[in-house]
N, C-alpha and C positions, 0 to 999 in steps of 0.2 A: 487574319492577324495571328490567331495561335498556333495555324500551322508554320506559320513564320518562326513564330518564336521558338515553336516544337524542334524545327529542323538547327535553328540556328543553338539551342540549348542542347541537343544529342551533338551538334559539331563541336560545343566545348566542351563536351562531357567530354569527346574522343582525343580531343588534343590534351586535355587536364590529364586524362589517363597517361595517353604514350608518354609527358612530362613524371609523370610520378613514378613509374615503370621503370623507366631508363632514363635518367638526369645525365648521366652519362656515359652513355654506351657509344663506342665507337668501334668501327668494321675491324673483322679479320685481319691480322697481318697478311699480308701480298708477299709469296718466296721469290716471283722477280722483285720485288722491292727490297726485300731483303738482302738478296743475293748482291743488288744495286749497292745499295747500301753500304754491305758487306767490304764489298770490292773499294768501293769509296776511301774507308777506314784504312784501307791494306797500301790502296794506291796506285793498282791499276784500272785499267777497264775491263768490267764483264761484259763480255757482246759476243754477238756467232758470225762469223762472218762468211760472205756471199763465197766468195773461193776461197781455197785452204793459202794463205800465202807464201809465197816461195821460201826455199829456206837460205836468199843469198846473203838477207839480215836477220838480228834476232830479233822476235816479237815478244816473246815472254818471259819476265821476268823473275831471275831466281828466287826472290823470298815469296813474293805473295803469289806468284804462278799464276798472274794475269797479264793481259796485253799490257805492253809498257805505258803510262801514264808520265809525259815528262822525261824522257829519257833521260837517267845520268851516265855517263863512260865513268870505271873509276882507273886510278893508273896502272894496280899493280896485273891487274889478268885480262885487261882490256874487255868484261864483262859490262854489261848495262843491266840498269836496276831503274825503278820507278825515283823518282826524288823524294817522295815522305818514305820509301822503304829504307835507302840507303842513308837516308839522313838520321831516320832511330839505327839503324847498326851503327854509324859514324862515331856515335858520344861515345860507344864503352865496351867495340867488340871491333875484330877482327875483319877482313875481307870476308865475306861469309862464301867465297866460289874458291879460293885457294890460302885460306887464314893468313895473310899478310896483313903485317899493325901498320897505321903512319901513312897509308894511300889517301891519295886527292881525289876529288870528285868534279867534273866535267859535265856541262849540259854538253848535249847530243843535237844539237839541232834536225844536222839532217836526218837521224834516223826518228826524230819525231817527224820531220816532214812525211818519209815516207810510210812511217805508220798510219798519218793521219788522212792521207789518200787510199788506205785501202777501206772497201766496200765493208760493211757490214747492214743487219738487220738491226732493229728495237731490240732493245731490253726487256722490250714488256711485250711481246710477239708473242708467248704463252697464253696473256691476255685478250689477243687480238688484233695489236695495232701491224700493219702491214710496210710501214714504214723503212725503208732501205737506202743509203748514202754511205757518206764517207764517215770517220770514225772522227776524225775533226769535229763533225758537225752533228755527231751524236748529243752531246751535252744539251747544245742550245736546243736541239731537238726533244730533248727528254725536259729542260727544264724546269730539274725538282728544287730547286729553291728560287724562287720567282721574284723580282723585285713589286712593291707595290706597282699595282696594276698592270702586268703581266703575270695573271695568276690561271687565268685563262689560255695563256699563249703555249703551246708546245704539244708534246704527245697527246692525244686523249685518256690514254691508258697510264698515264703515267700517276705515280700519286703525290698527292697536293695536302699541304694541312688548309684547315679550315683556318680563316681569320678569326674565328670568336671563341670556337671551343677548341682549337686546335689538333683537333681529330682528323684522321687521312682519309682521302678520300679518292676516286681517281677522279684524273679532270675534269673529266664531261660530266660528270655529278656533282660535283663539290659546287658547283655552282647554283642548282636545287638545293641541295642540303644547304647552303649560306641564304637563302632564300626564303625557303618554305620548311625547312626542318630544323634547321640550329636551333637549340634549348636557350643557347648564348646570342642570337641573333639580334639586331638592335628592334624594338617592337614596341608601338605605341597602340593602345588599350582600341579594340573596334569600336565601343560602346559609348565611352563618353572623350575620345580622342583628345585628351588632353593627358593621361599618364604616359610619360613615356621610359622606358628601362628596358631591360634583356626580356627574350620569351617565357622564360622561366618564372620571371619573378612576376609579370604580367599577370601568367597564368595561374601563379599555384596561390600569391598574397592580391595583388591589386584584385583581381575578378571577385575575390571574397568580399570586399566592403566598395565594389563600385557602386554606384548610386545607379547608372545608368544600362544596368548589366541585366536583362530577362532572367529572371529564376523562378520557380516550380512556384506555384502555390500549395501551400500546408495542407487546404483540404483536398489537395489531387483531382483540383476540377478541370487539368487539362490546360488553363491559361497561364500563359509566363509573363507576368506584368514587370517592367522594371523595381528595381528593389526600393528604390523611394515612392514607390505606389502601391506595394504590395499593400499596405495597412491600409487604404483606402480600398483597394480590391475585396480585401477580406471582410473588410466592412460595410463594404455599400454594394458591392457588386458579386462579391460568390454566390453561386447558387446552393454550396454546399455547405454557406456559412449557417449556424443553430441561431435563429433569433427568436424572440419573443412576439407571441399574440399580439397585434396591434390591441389587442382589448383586455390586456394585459392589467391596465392602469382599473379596469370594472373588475378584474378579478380572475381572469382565464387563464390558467398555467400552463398552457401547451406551448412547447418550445418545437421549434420543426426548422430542418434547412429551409434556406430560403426559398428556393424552385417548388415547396409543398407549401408554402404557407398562402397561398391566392387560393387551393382545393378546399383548405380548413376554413376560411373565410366564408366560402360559398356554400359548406355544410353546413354550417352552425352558426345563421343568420340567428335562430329562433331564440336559440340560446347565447348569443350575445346582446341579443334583445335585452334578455328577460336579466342580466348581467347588470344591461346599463341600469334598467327597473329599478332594480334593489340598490345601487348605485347612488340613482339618483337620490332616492328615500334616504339613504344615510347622508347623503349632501345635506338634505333637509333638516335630518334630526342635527346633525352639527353644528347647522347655522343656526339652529334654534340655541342650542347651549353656547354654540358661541355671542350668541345675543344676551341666554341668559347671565354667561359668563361676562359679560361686558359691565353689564348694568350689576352686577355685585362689585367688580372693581372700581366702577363710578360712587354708587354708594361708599362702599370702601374708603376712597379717594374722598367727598365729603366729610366721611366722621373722621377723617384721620387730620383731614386740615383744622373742625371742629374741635377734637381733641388737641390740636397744636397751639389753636389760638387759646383755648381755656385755662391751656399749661402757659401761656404766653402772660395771658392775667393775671392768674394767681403768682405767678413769680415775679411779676411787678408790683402784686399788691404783697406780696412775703416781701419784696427788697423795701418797701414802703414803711412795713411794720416794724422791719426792722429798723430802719431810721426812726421814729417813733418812738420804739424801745429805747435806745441810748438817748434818745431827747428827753426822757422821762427819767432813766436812770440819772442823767444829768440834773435834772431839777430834783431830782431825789435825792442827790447826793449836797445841791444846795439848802433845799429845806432840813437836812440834817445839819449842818455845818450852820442856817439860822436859828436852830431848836438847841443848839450844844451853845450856844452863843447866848440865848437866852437865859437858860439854863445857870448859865455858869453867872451871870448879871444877878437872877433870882438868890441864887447860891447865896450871892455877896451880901446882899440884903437880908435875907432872912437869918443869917449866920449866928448875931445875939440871940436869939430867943430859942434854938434847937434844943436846946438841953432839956427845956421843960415841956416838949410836946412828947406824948404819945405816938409813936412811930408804928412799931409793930403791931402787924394784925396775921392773922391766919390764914395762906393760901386758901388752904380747903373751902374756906367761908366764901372768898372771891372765887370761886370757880365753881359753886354752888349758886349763889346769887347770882353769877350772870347765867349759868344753864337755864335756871328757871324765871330767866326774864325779870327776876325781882328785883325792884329801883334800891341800888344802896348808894351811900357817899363816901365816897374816900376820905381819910384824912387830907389834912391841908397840903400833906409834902407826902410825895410818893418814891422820890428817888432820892439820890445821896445816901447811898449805901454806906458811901464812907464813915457819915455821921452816925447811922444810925447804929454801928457799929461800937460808938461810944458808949453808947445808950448803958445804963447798968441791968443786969438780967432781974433784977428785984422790982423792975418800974410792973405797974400792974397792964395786962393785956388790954387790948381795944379792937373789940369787933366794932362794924357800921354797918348796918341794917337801911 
């Protein structure tokens, strides 16, 4: 499997390259193609022909000095010219064989006929092709501009553009290159056979984020795992991936690719031992505190509901008092209001007789007498300030003992 994917991974590296390289490069100009070409433009034919032909007609023509192409007769010097030659001098010049203005122009039939019966070779015979007929039949035989699907039909040597990139090619190759080497070719993805787009675009954007495409692994262990496995690769399966001591979790810090970590295991039995030992022991001392620690939260949890409910009490029995309170100020506020009632009744009654009592006494005495617990009596009337106010300041004092 990874020499598979080895080979198949240096085949795209190779194709990835030639793309990047040359996007587009296309072959050497050809000077028979040119020359073809050339001639094309001008009007006649460029071709060699098998025997020199007779000179009882004219074969070449005055402007472009190729085989006639189309012969036209014009009228004033009975000269023949190709018909795209004679037809640009027509617009804006002269006879160009004896400068006469205002001449007509003539197809030539027969002296096409018998142009077209004489022998010639390929145009492209520099190239190779061995090909020889009549000059008629030159054309069809060369055919450089090909209708769809006759693109392959005619010389081999002749040159063809490519369908995609439009690059020349000659024929017997343009059909490889449209094939196996167009950049522009139409090409659907090896790998997960559902992208489909030009070679190019294939190769240089889709193969980057195919899912399905073999690429390198990071630690250069040699395997090319498809791209949506690599992270499974790296992690479950390199040999060269760094992982951790399985005894990691008791405390051993040695990290190792993975292909070394089954040697460390089997060195350092003793000391993974003695790892889990001390391991265990702390397991131990933790469940102890975490028991200790349980039963303080329990405790905890007890006095705090304790404290909730004692707070629960006292603030029932505070809302309690306080009703209490204003019930009490309530009847306090009545026994005042029956005491000012009295009062005011006593008032009414006693009223004849105040002028001749003794009223005033001495704080100081009253508040001596009651510090020292000593039994005294008050006078008969203790309030009615108002009266006692009349009192004249000559009346003589009255302590009570």
């Amino acid at each position: 499997m990874s020499s598979k994917n080895d080979l198949s991974s240096s085949k795209d590296t190779e194709r990835v390259c030639q793309v990047s390289e040359s996007p587009q490069a296309s072959p050497r100009p050809n000077p028979a193609r040119a020359t073809t070409a050339q001639s094309r433009r001008q009007g006649g034919f460029d071709c060699e022909f098998v025997e020199q032909p007779q000179e009882v007609f004219q074969v070449e023509c005055p402007i472009c000095l190729s085989v006639l192409r189309e012969p036209h007769l014009v009228s004033c010097c009975g000269y023949n010219y190709c018909q795209l030659c004679i037809q640009r001098v027509q617009q804006d010049s002269p006879c160009p064989t004896c400068n006469e203005a205002g001449f007509s122009v003539f197809p030539n039939k027969g002296l096409k006929r018998s142009i077209c019966a004489l022998h010639v070779r390929c145009s492209y015979r520099r190239n190779g092709c061995q090909w020889v007929g009549e000059l008629g039949e030159l054309e069809k035989h060369l055919n450089e501009s090909p209708k769809v699907g006759e693109q392959l039909v005619g010389c081999e040597f002749a040159e063809v553009e490519c369908h995609y990139c439009r690059a020349c090619f000659q024929r017997h190759c343009v059909d490889a290159h449209q094939m196996e080497q167009c950049i522009r070719r139409p090409f659907i993805c090896d790998y997960c056979s559902n992208y489909e787009a030009d070679y190019e675009d294939v190769v240089t954007r889709h193969w980057l984020v195919c899912d399905f495409r073999p690429v390198p692994c990071p630690n250069e262990c040699g395997v090319y795992p498809e791209r949506q496995n690599l992270e499974h690769h790296v992690d479950k399966d390199c040999p060269l991936t760094l992982v951790a001591c399985d005894f990691h979790h008791a405390g051993c810090t040695v990290q190792l690719p993975r292909a070394d970590m089954r040697l460390h295991l089997s060195e350092n039995l003793v000391a993974h031992t003695s790892l889990l030992a001390a391991n265990s022991q702390r397991i131990a001392e933790l469940n102890e505190r975490k028991l200790y620690e349980k039963a303080l939260r329990d405790d905890l949890a007890a006095s705090s509901r304790s404290f909730s409910e004692q707070v629960a009490r006292l603030t029932s029995e505070l809302s309690e008092n306080k009703q209490k309170i204003v019930a009490l100020e309530r009847e306090n506020e009545a026994l005042k209001q029956q005491l000012a009632e009295k009062t005011d009744a006593l008032d009414r009654k006693l009223q004849p007789v105040l002028p001749t009592l003794p009223v005033k006494f001495a704080m100081t005495d009253f508040d001596r007498h009651r510090k020292g617990n000593i039994t005294w009596y008050s006078p008969p009337i203790l309030h009615l300030p108002a009266r006692l106010q009349d009192v004249p300041q000559s009346s003589p004092r009255s302590s009570w003992s």
